[in-house]
DOZAZA-820847 format. One record per residue (C-alpha): residue number from 1; x, y, z. Coordinates in Angstrom, 2 decimals. Last residue first. Example, Ala and Ser with C-alpha at 12.3 -4.5 7.8 and 13.67 -1.06 7.14 Angstrom:
DOZAZA-820847
MARVEX:pos:px:py:pz
MARVEX:2:13.67:-1.06:7.14 .
MARVEX:1:12.30:-4.50:7.80 .
***
This chain:
DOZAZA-820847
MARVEX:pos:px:py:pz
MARVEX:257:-8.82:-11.83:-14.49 .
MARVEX:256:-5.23:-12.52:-13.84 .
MARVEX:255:-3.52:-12.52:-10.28 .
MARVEX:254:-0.37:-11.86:-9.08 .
MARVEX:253:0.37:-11.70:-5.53 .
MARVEX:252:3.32:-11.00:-4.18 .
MARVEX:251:4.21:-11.50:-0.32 .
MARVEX:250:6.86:-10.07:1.76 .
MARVEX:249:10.54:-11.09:1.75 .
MARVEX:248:10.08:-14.59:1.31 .
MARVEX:247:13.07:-16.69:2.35 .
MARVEX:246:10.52:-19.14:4.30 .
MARVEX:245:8.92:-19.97:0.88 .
MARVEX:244:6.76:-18.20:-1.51 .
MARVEX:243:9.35:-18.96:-4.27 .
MARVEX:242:11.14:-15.88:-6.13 .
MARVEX:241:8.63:-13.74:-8.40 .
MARVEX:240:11.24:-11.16:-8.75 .
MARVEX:239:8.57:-8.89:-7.44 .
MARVEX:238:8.91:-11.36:-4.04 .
MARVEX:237:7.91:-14.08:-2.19 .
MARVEX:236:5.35:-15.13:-4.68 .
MARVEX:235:1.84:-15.66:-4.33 .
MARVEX:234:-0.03:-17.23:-6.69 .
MARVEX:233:-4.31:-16.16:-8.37 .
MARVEX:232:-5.91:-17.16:-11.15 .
MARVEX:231:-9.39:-16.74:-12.78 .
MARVEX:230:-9.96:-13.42:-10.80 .
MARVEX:229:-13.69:-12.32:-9.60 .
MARVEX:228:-14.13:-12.39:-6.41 .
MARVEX:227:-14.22:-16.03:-5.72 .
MARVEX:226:-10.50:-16.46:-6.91 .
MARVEX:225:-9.48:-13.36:-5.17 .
MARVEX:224:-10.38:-15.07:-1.32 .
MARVEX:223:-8.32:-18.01:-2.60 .
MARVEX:222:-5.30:-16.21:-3.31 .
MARVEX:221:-6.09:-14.76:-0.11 .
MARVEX:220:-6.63:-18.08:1.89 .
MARVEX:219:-3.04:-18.82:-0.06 .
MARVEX:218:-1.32:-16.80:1.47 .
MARVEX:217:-2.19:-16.44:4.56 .
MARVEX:216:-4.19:-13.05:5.70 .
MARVEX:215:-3.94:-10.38:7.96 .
MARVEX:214:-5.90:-7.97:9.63 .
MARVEX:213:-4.48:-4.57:9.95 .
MARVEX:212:-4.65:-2.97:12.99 .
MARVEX:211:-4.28:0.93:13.84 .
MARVEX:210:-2.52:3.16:16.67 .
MARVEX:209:-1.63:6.36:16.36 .
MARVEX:208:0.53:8.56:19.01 .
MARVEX:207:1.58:12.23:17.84 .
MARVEX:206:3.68:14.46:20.06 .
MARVEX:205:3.68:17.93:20.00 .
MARVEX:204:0.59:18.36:22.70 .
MARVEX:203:3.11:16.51:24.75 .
MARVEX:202:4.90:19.47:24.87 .
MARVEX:201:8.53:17.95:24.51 .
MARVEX:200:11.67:16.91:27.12 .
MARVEX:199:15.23:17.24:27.45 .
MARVEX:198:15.08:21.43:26.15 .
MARVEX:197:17.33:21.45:22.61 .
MARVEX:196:17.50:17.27:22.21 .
MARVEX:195:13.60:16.55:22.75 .
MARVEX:194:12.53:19.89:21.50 .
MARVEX:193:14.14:19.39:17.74 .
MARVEX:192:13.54:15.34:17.80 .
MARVEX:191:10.23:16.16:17.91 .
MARVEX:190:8.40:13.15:18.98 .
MARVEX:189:6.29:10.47:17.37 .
MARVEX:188:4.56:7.67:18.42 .
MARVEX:187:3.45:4.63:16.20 .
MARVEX:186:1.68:1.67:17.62 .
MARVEX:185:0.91:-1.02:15.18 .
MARVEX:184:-1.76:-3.96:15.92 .
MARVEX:183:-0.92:-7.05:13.65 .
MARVEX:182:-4.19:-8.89:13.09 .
MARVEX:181:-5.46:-12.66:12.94 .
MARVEX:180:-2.38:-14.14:13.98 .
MARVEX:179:-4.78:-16.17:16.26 .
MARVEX:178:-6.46:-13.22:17.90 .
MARVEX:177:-4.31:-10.02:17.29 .
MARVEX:176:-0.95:-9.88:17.79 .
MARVEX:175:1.10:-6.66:19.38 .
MARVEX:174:3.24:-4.11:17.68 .
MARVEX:173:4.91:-1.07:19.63 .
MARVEX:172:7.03:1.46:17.55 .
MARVEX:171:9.01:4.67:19.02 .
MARVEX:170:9.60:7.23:16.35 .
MARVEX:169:12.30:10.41:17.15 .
MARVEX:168:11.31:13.03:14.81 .
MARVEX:167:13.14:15.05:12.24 .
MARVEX:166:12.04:13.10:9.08 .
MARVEX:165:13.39:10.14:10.61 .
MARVEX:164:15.02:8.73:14.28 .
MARVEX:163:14.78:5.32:15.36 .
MARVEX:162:13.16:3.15:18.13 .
MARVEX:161:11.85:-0.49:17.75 .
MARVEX:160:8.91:-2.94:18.44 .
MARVEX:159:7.50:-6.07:19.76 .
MARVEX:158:9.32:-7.57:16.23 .
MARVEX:157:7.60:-10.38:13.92 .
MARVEX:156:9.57:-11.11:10.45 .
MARVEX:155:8.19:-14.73:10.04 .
MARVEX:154:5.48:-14.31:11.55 .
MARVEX:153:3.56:-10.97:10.11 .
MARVEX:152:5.64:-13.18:6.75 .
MARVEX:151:3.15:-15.83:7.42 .
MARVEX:150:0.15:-13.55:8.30 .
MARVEX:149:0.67:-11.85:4.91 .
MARVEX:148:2.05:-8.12:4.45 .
MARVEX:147:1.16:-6.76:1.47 .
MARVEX:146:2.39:-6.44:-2.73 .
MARVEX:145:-0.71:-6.76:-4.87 .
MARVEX:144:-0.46:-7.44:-9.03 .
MARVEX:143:-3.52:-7.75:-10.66 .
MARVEX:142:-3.26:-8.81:-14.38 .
MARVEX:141:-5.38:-8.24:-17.33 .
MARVEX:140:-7.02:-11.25:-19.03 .
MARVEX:139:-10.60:-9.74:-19.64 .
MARVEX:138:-10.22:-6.58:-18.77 .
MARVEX:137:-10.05:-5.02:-14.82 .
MARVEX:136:-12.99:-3.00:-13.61 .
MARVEX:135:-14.55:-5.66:-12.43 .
MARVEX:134:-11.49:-7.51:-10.96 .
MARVEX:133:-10.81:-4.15:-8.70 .
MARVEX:132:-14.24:-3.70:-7.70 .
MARVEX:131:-14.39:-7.47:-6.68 .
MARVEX:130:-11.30:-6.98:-4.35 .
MARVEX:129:-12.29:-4.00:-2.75 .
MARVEX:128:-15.65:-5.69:-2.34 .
MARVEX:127:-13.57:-8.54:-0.03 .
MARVEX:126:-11.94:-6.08:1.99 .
MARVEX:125:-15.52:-4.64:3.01 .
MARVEX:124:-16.67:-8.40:3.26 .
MARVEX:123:-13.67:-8.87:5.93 .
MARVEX:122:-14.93:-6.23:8.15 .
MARVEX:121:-13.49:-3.39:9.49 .
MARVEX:120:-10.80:-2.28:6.39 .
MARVEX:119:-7.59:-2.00:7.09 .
MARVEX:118:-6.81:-5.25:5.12 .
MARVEX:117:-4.66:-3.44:2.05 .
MARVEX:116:-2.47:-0.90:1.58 .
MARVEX:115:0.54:-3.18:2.18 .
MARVEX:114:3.16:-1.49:-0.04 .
MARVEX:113:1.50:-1.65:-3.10 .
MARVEX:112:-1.95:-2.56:-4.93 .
MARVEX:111:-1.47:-2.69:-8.25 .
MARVEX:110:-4.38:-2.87:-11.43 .
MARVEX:109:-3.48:-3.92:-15.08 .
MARVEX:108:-4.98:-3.74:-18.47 .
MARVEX:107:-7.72:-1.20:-17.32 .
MARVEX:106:-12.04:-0.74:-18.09 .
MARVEX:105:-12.95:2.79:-18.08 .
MARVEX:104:-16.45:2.35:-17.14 .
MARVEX:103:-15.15:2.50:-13.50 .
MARVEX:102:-16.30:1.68:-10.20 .
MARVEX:101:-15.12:2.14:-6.67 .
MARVEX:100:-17.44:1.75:-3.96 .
MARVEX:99:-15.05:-0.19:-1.50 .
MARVEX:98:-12.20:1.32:-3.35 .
MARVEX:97:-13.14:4.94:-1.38 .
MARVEX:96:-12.77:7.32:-4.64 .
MARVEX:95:-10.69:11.02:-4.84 .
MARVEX:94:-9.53:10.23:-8.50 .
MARVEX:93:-6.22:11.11:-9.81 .
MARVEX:92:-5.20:10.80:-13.48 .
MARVEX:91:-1.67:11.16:-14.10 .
MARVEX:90:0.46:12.53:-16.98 .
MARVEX:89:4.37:13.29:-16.40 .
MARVEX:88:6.98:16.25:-16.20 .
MARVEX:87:8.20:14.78:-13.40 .
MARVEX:86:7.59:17.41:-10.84 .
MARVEX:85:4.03:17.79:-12.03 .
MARVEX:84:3.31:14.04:-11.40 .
MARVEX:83:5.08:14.87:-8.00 .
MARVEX:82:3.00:17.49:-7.16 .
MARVEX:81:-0.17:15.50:-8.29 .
MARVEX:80:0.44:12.60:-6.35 .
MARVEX:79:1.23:14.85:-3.14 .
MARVEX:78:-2.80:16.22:-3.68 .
MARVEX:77:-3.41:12.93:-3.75 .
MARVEX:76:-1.99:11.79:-0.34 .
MARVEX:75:-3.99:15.17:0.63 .
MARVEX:74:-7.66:14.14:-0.37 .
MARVEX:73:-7.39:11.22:1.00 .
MARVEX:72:-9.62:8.04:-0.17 .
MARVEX:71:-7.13:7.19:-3.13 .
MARVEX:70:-7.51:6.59:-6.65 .
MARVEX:69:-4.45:6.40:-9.26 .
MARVEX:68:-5.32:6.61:-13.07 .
MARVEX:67:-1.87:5.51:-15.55 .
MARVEX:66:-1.56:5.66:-18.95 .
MARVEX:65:1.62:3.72:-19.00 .
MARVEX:64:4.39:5.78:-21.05 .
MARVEX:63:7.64:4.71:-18.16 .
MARVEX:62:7.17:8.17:-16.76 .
MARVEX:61:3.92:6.91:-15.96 .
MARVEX:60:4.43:3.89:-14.16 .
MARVEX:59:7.16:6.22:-12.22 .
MARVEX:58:4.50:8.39:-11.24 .
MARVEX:57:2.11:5.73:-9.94 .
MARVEX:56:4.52:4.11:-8.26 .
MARVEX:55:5.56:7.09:-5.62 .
MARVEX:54:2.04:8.41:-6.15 .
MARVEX:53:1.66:9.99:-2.53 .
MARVEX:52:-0.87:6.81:-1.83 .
MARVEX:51:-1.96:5.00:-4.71 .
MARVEX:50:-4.77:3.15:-2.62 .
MARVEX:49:-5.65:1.32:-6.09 .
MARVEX:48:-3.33:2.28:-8.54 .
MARVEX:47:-5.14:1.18:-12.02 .
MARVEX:46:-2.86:0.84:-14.87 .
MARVEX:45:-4.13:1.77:-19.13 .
MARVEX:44:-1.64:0.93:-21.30 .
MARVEX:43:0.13:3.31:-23.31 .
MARVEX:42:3.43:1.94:-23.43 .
MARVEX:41:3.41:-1.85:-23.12 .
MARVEX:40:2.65:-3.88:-20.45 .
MARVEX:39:3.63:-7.59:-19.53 .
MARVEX:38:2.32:-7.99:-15.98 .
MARVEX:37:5.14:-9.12:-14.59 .
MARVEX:36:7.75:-7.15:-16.90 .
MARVEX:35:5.70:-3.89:-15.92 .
MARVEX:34:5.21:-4.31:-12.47 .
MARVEX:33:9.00:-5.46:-11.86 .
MARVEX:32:10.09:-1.58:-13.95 .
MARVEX:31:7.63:-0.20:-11.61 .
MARVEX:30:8.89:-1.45:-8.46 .
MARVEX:29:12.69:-0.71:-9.56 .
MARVEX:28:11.55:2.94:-10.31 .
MARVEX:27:10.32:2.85:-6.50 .
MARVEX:26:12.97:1.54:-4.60 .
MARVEX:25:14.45:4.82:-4.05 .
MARVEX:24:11.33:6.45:-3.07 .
MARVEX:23:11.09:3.32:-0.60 .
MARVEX:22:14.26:3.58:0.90 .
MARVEX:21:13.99:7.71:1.22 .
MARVEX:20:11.47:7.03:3.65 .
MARVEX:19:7.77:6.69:2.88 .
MARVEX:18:6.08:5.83:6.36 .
MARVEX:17:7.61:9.27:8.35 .
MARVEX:16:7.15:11.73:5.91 .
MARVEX:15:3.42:10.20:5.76 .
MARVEX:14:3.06:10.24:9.31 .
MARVEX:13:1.81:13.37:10.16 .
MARVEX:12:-0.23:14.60:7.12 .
MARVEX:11:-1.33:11.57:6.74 .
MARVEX:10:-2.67:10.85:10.56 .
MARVEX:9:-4.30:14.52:9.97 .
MARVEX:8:-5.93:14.08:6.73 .
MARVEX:7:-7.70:10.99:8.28 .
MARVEX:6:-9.50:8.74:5.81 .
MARVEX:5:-7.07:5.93:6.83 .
MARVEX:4:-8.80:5.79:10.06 .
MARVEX:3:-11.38:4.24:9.29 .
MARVEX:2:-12.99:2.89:12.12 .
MARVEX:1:-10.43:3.47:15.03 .
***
């Protein structure tokens, strides 16, 4: 499964299926949270690391940041750029893998949303993400990073669950890795237009995925940022910047370089 997030297929697939119509809506309240907690004015420069289909990127934007968004997949982007075009709004999109990400552009905030991080093989790999962000950060900028932790992986744990989006029927299956040292995710998806007209579906329809993301406490990650490259680093429980307690929804980080 090395690297699977490079594959234009698994994004092509899933992608309707990942950003529901929740998270689109959610999205100008993201932004507006990014903005307070980081303290940005119009026309300052914001990294999106692993920007995905731009859904915060293009609301940053819309609210005057000047806004560059790199991703590893060519057709996540691609989606960026329709929906920067869409809204009327500037974006700059670069086609980078954030382990080898640099910049001479230096920024005055960097996000990572929606847990795009910890996919990576090794932990030094997500570790160099981390120092490429904080060196291309200025001095005093702010990194804000919304994932799943292992304490909230517990807190919120399910084997799995069936529901219907995007015209397919999806069918979840997630296991523990180690010690609470991974979540493994199943996804399969069906048709829902063969399954309810004929009973069954070509399986050659159906698409199956599997992928692990390694997960972190708390504060071992705020840690982990510390030594590469941040002065500061507190996890919240969420953009509100509510406690980091059992009523967490997910974890916030906010770091300053």
């Amino acid at each position: 499964m090395k690297d699977w997030f490079k594959s234009e297929d698994f994004w092509t697939d899933y992608a309707p299926i990942m950003y529901d119509d929740n998270l689109w809506e959610e999205a100008p309240t993201v932004a507006d949270y990014v903005t307070k907690i980081a303290g940005l004015k119009k026309g300052d420069s914001v990294l999106d690391a692993a920007c995905g289909v731009g859904r915060i990127a293009v609301e940053l934007a819309s609210l005057g940041m000047n806004v560059t968004g790199v991703d590893i997949t060519k057709s996540v982007l691609e989606a960026a750029a329709q929906s920067a075009e869409d809204e009327g709004v500037p974006l700059t999109l670069l086609h980078q893998d954030l382990r080898t990400f640099t910049s001479e552009k230096k920024f005055d905030c960097a996000v990572n949303l929606y847990t795009s991080f910890g996919y990576c093989d090794t932990i030094e790999e997500d570790m160099q993400i981390l120092q490429n962000i904080a060196a291309v950060l200025k001095q005093g900028a702010t990194f804000i990073m919304e994932c799943t932790s292992r304490e909230t992986a517990v807190m919120y744990f399910t084997e799995g669950e069936e529901f219907e989006r995007a015209g397919f029927k999806v069918h979840t299956e997630f296991t523990v890795e180690g010690a609470w040292e991974g979540l493994r995710s199943r996804w399969i998806l069906t048709p829902l237009s063969d399954t309810k007209t004929t009973g069954h579906c070509d399986a050659s329809k159906v698409f199956d995925h599997t992928y692990t993301q390694r997960l972190y406490s708390a504060p071992d990650l705020c840690n982990r940022m510390i030594e590469c490259g941040f002065s500061s680093a507190k996890a919240y429980g969420d953009f509100d910047l509510s406690p980091y307690d059992q009523h967490a929804r997910t974890m916030i980080i906010v770091a300053k370089k």
